[in-house]
C-alpha positions as CSV (number, residue, x, y, z in Angstrom):
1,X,-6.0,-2.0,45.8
2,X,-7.2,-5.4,44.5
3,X,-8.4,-8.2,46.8
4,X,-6.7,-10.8,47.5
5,X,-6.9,-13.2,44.8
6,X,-8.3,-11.3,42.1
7,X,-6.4,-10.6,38.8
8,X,-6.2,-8.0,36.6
9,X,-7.5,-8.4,33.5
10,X,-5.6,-8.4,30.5
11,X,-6.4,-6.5,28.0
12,X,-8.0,-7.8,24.8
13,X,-7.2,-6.3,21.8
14,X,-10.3,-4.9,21.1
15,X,-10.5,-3.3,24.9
16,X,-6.6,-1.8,23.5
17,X,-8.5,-0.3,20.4
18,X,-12.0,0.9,22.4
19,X,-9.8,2.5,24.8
20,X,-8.1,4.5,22.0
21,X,-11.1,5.3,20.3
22,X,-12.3,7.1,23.4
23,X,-8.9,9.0,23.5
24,X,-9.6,10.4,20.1
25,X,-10.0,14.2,20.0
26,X,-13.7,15.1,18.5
27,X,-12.4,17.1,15.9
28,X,-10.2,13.9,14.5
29,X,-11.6,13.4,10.9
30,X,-12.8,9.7,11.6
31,X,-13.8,9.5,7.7
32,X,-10.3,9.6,7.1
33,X,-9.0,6.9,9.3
34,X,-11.8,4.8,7.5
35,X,-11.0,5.5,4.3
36,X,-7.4,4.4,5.2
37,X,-8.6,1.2,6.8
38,X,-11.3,0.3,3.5
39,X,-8.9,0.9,0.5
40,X,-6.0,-1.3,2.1
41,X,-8.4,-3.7,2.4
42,X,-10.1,-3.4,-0.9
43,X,-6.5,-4.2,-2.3
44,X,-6.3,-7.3,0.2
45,X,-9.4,-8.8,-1.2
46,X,-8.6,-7.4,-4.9
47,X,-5.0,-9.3,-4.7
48,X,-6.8,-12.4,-3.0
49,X,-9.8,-12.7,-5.9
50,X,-7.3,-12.1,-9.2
51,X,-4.6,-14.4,-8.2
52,X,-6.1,-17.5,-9.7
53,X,-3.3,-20.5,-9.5
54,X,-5.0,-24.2,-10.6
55,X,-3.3,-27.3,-11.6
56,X,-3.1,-28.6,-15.3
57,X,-1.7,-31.9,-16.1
58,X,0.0,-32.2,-12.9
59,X,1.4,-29.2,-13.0
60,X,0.6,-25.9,-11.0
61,X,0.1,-22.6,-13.4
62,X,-0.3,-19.1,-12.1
63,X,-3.7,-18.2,-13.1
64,X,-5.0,-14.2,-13.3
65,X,-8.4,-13.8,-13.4
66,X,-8.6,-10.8,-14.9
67,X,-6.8,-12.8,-18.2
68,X,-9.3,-15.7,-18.0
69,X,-12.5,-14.0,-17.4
70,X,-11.9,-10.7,-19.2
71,X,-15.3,-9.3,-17.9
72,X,-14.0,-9.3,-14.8
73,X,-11.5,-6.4,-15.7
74,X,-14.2,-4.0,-14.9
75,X,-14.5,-5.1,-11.1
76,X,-10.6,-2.9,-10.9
77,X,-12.8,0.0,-11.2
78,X,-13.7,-0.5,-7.8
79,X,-11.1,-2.7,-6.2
80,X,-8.0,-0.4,-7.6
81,X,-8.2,1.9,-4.7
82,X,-4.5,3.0,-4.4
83,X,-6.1,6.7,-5.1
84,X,-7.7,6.5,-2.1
85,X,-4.5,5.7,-0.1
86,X,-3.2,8.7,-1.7
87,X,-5.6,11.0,-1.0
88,X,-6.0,10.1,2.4
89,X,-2.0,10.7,2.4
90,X,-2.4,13.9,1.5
91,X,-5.1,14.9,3.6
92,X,-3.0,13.9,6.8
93,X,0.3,14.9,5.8
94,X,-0.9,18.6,5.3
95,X,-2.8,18.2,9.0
96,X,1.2,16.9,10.6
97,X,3.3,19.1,8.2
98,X,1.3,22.4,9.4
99,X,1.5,21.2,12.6
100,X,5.0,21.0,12.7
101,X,5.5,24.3,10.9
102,X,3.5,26.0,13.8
103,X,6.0,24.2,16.2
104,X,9.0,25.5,14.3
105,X,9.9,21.7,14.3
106,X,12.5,20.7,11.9
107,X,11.7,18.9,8.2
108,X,14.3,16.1,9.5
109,X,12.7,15.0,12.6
110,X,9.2,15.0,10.9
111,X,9.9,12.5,8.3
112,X,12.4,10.5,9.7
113,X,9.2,9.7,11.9
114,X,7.0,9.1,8.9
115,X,9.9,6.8,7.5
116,X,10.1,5.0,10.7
117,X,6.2,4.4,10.6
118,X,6.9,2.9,7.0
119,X,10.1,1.1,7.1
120,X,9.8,-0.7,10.5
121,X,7.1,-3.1,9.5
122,X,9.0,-3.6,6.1
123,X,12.0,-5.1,7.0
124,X,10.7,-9.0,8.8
125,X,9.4,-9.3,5.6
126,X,12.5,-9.4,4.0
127,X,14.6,-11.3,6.4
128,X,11.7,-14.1,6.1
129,X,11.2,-14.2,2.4
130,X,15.2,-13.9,2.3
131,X,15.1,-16.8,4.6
132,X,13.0,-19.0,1.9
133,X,14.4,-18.1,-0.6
134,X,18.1,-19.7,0.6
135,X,16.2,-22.5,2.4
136,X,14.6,-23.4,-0.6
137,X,17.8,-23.1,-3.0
138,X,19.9,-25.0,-0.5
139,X,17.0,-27.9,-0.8
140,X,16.6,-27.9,-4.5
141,X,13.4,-26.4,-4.9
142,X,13.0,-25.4,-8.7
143,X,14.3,-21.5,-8.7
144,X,11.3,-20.8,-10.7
145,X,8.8,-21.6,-7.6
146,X,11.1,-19.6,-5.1
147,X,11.3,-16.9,-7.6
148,X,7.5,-17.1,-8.1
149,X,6.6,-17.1,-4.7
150,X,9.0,-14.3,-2.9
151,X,8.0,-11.8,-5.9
152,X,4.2,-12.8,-5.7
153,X,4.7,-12.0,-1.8
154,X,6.8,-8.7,-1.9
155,X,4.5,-7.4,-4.7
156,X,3.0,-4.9,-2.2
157,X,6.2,-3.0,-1.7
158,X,6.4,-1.4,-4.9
159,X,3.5,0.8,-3.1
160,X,5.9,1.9,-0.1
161,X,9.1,3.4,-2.6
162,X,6.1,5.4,-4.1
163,X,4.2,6.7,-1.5
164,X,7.5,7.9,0.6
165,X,9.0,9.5,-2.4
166,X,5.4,11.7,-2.1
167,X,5.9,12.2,1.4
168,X,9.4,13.2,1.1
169,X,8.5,16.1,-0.8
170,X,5.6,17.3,1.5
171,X,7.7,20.6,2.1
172,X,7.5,21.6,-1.6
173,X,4.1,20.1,-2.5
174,X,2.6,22.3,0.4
175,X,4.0,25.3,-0.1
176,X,2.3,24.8,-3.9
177,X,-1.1,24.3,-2.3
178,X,-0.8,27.0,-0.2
179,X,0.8,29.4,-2.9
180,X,-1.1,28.4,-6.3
181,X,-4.2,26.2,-4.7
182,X,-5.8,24.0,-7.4
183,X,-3.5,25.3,-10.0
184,X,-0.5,23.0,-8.1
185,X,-2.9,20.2,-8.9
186,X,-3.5,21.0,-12.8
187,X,-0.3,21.4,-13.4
188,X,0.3,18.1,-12.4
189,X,-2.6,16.8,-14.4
190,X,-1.3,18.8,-17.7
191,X,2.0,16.9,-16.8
192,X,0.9,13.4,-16.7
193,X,-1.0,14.2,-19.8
194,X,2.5,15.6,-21.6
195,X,4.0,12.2,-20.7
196,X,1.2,9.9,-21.6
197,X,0.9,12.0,-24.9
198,X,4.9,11.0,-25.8
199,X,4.5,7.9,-24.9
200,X,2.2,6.6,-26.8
201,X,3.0,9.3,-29.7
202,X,6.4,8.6,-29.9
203,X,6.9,5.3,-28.4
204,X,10.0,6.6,-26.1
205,X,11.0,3.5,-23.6
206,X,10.3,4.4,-19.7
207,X,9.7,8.0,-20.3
208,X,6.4,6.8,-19.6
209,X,7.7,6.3,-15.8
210,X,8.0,9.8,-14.5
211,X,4.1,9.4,-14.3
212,X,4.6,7.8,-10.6
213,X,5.7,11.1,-9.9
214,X,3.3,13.4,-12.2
215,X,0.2,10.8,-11.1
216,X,0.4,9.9,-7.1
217,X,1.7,13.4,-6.6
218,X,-1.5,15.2,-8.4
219,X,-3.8,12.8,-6.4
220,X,-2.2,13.6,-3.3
221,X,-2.5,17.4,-3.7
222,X,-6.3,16.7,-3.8
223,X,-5.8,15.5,-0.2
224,X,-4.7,18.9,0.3
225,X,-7.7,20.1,-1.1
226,X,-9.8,17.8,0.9
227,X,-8.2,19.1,4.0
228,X,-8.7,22.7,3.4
229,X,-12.7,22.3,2.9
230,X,-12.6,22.3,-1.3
231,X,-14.7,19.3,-1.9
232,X,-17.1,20.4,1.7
233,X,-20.2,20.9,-0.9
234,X,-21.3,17.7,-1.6
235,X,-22.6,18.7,-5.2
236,X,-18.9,19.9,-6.2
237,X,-17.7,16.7,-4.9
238,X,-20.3,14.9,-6.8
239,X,-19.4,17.0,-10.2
240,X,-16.0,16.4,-9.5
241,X,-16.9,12.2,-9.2
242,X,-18.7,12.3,-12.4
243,X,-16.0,14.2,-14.6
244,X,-13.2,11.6,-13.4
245,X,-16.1,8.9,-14.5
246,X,-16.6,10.4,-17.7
247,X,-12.7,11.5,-18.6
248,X,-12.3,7.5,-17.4
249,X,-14.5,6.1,-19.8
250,X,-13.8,8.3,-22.8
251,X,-10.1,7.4,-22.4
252,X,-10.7,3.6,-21.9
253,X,-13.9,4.0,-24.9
254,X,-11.6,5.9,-27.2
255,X,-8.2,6.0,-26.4
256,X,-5.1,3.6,-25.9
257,X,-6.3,2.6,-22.2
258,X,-7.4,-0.7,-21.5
259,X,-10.5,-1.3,-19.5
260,X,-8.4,-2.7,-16.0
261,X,-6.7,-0.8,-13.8
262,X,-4.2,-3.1,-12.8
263,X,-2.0,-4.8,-15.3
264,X,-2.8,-7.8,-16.8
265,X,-1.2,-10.8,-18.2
266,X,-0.5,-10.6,-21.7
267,X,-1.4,-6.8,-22.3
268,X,0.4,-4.3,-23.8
269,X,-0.8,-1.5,-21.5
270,X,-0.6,-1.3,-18.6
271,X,-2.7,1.5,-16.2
272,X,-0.8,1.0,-13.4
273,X,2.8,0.1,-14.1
274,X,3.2,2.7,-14.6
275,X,0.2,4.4,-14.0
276,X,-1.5,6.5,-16.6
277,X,-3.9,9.1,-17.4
278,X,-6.9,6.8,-17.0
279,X,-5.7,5.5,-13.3
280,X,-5.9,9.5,-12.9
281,X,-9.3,10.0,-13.9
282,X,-10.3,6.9,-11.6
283,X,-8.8,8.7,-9.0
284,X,-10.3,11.7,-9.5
285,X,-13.7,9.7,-9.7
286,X,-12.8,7.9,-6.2
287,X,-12.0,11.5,-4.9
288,X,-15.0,12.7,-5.8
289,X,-17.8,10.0,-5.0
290,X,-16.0,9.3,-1.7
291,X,-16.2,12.7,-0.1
292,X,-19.8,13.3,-1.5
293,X,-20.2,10.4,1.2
294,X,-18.2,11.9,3.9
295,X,-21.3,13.2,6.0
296,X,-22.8,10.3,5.9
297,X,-19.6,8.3,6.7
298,X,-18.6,10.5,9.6
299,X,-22.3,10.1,11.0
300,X,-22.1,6.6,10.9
301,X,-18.5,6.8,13.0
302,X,-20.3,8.7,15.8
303,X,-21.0,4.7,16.8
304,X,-18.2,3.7,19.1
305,X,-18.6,0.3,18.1
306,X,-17.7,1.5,14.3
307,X,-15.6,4.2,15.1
308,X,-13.6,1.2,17.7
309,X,-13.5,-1.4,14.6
310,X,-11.8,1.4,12.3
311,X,-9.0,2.1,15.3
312,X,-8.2,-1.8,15.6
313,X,-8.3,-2.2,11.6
314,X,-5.8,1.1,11.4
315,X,-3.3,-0.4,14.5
316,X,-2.6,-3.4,12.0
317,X,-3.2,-2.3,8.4
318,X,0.2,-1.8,7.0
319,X,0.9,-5.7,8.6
320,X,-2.5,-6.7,6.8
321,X,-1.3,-5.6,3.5
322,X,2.2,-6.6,3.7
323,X,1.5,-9.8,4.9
324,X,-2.0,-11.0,2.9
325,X,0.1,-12.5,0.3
326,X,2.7,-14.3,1.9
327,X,-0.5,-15.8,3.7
328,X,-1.9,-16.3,0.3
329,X,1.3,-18.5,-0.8
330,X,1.1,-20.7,2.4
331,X,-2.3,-21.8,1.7
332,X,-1.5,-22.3,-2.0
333,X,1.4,-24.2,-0.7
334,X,-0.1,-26.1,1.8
335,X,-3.4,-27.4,-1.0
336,X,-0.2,-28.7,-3.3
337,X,1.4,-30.6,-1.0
338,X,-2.0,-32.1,0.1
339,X,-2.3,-33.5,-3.4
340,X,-3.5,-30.1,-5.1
341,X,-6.7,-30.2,-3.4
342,X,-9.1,-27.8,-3.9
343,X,-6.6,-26.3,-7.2
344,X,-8.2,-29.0,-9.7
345,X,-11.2,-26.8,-10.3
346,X,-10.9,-24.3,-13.3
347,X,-11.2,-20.4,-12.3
348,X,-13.9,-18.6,-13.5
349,X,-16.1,-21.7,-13.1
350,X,-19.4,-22.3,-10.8
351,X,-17.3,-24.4,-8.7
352,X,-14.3,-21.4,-8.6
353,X,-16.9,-19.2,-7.5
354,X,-18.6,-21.3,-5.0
355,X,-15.2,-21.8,-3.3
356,X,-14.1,-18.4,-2.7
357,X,-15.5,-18.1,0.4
358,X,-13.9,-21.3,1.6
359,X,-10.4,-20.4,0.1
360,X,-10.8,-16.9,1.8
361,X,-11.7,-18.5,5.0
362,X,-8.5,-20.2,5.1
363,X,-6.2,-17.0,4.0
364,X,-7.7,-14.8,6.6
365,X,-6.9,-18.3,9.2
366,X,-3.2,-17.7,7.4
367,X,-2.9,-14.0,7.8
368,X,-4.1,-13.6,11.7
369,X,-1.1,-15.2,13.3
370,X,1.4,-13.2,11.2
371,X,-1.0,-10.0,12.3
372,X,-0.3,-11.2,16.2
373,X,3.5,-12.1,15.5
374,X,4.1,-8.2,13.1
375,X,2.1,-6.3,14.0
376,X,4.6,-4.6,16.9
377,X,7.1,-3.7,14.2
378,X,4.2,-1.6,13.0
379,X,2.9,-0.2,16.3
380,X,6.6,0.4,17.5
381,X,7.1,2.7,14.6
382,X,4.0,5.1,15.7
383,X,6.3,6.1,19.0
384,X,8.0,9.6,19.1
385,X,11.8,10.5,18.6
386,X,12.1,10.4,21.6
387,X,16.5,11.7,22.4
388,X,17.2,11.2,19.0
389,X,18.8,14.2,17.4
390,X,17.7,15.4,14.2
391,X,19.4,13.9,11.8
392,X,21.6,15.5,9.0
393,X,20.0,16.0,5.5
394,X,22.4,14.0,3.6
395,X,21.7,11.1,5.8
396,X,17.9,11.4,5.3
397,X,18.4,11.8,1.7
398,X,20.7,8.6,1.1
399,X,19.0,6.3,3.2
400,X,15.7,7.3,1.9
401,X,17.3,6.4,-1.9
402,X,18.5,3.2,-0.6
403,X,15.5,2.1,1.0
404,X,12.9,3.0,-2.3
405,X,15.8,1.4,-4.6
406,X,15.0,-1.7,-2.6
407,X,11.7,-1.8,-2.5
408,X,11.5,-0.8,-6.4
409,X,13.8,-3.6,-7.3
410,X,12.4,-6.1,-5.0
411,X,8.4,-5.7,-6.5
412,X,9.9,-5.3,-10.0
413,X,12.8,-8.1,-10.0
414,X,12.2,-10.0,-7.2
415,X,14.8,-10.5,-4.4
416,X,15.3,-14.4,-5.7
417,X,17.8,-15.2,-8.2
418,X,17.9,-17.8,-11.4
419,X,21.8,-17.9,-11.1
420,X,24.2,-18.0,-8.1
421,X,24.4,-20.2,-5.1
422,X,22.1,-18.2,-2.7
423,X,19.4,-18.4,-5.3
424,X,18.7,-14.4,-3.9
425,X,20.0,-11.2,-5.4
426,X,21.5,-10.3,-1.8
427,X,22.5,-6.4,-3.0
428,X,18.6,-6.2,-3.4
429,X,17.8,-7.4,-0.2
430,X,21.0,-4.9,1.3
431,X,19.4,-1.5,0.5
432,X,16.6,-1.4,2.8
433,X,18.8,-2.1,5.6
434,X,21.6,0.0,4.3
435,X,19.0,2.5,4.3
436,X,17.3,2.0,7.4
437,X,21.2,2.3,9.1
438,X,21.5,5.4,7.4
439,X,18.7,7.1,9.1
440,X,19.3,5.0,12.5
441,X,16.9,2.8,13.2
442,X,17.0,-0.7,14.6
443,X,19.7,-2.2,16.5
444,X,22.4,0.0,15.7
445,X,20.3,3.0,17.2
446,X,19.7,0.8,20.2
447,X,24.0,0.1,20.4
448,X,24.5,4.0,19.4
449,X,22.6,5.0,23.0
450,X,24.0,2.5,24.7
451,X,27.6,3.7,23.9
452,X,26.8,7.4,24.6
């Protein structure tokens, strides 16, 4: 019992992480939680370095860096690490989905779990941007600066309708692995290549978009791969690193591809929307190069202190990257109204350069208190069904359609509107919470138990 006068001390977040890092079975794959933890925040820097707004004549213009300084379209070789994320998806949904085959759970209670994970942190991003977007109509803001600023922010979504479209067909992508091994990945590979080959053969329109499927899917069964020991020998992982490098620049050297791996303003092509053949080969090259690391990496973890950073960084990541760029718009928005400061000096300079240190000061300042305030949205998602019945297929099924229909037209239409009096495309903003109700989470879950 505690003497008189003393007070327990609160716990820090960092005591909150150390204290789950010590909880960590040994035989939890460390590398893979880092991997998670480095790729979301290769994007976060990526996202922060390209967007390149200045002011010209008075007036604010959304600079890309990659268009200005085309050089700098190599640098997406390294900082387009969406593979990654897919990789490490696969790796630890075969580790969960075979753990809940050997517990003869249901296919139902496992994902509505992985959805709830997703969706949770997903929908105060809406409801603020949503928020704007009507505040700023209702003031008289220009529509084109709402309509700028909520798509700039809810770009990251587009990544979420992808990546639980992949998850949500874990049953049948496993059972691939298990039954055809590598072949389930080639076939996937021989598929994207099919689509990229009629695209560019026979110019069909959006044909070209069944490579989200072909592409994240083949790159995820190599997460499979990576689970089951296949790229253990460093030198196959290596070979395997060096072919994507080669198929990459072959395809960029002598094919259709352009050299980023992101889209860029102004080019035909894009590698990532949708993603093609050459985003494959950089995966593969990622795969490859970043397991050749792994014993090295998972020696490294053996320090608490590392191993303890990677555990905080993973408790906040999916707020880190939903939230870096509606920090990113703040600060842009606070140097206008202060007269444009620091947005007079012309990207790609010295003086651009010089600065980036000072501007990324200020969007890390941005982004902490909207880690403190939403991050819980993301850490109450990581909780277990708890009484919650499983729910019926159909009901998975739609809501899952709603909720990816939202977040597709949200990243690629944006949720404000150019006509109307809201100023916001409100049926877009209604499917992720259609969804969510669907497959019973939030509030109306909350009211559903309290009626029983």
């Amino acid at each position: 019992m505690a003497e008189r006068g003393e007070t327990a001390a609160k716990p820090t977040l960092w005591s909150r992480a150390e204290d789950m890092a010590r909880k960590a079975p040994p035989e939890r794959n460390r590398y893979v939680d880092f991997l998670r933890a480095f790729s979301i925040l290769a994007v976060v820097i990526g996202h922060w370095l390209v967007a390149a707004p200045y002011i010209d004549n008075g007036v604010v213009q959304g600079g890309h860096l990659l268009g200005i300084l085309p050089w700098t379209q190599w640098l997406t070789w390294g900082f387009q690490v969406m593979p990654i994320f897919f990789l490490v998806g696969g790796f630890s949904h075969a580790l969960s989905w075979s753990a809940n085959q050997r517990k003869e759970g249901s296919y139902a209670g496992w994902f509505t779990g992985r959805l709830r994970r997703l969706i949770n942190p997903v929908l105060p991003l809406f409801l603020i941007w949503t928020a704007f977007a009507l505040f700023g109509t209702a003031m008289g803001v220009d529509r084109k600066i709402v309509e700028l600023a909520t798509q700039l922010a809810l770009i990251p979504v587009w990544f979420l309708a992808v990546y639980l479209m992949v998850g949500a067909v874990v049953p049948i992508t496993h059972a691939a692995w298990k039954k055809y091994g590598m072949v389930s990945f080639w076939g996937l590979v021989a598929g994207a290549i099919t689509i990229d080959a009629v695209t560019f053969a026979l110019n069909i329109p959006y044909v070209n978009f069944v490579n989200f499927a072909f592409i994240w899917l083949a790159v995820h069964q190599l997460g499979y791969a990576w689970s089951e020991g296949y790229f253990a020998n460093t030198k196959r992982a290596l070979l395997w690193g060096m072919a994507g490098l080669t198929a990459l620049a072959l395809l960029v050297g002598f094919g259709p591809y352009p050299v980023a791996m992101i889209g860029v303003p102004g080019e035909e092509v894009s590698n990532s929307m949708p993603p093609t053949i050459a985003l494959l080969a950089l995966g593969i090259a990622q795969t490859g190069f970043a397991l050749a690391l792994e014993p090295a990496a998972r020696r490294m973890l053996d320090s608490m202190k590392i191993w303890t950073v990677v555990v905080l960084m993973n408790g906040m990541i999916m707020t880190t990257y939903l939230w870096h760029l509606t920090a990113f718009v703040l600060v842009m928005v606070a140097a206008w109204l202060l007269g444009g400061i620091g947005l007079e000096v012309a990207p790609g300079s010295g003086a651009w350069w010089l600065a980036r240190p000072i501007w990324f000061a200020l969007y890390i300042a941005a982004l902490l208190p909207m880690i403190m305030i939403f991050a819980k949205y993301e850490q109450a998602g990581t909780g277990g069904q708890g009484d919650r019945a499983d729910l019926p297929h159909w009901r998975l099924i739609v809501g899952l359609l709603f909720v990816c229909a939202g977040l597709a037209a949200t990243a690629a239409i944006s949720i404000a509107s150019p006509l109307g009096v809201t100023g916001v495309r409100l049926w877009v903003v209604a499917m992720p919470f259609i969804g969510a109700a669907f497959i019973g989470f939030g509030p109306a879950h909350k009211l559903a138990r309290r009626l029983k």
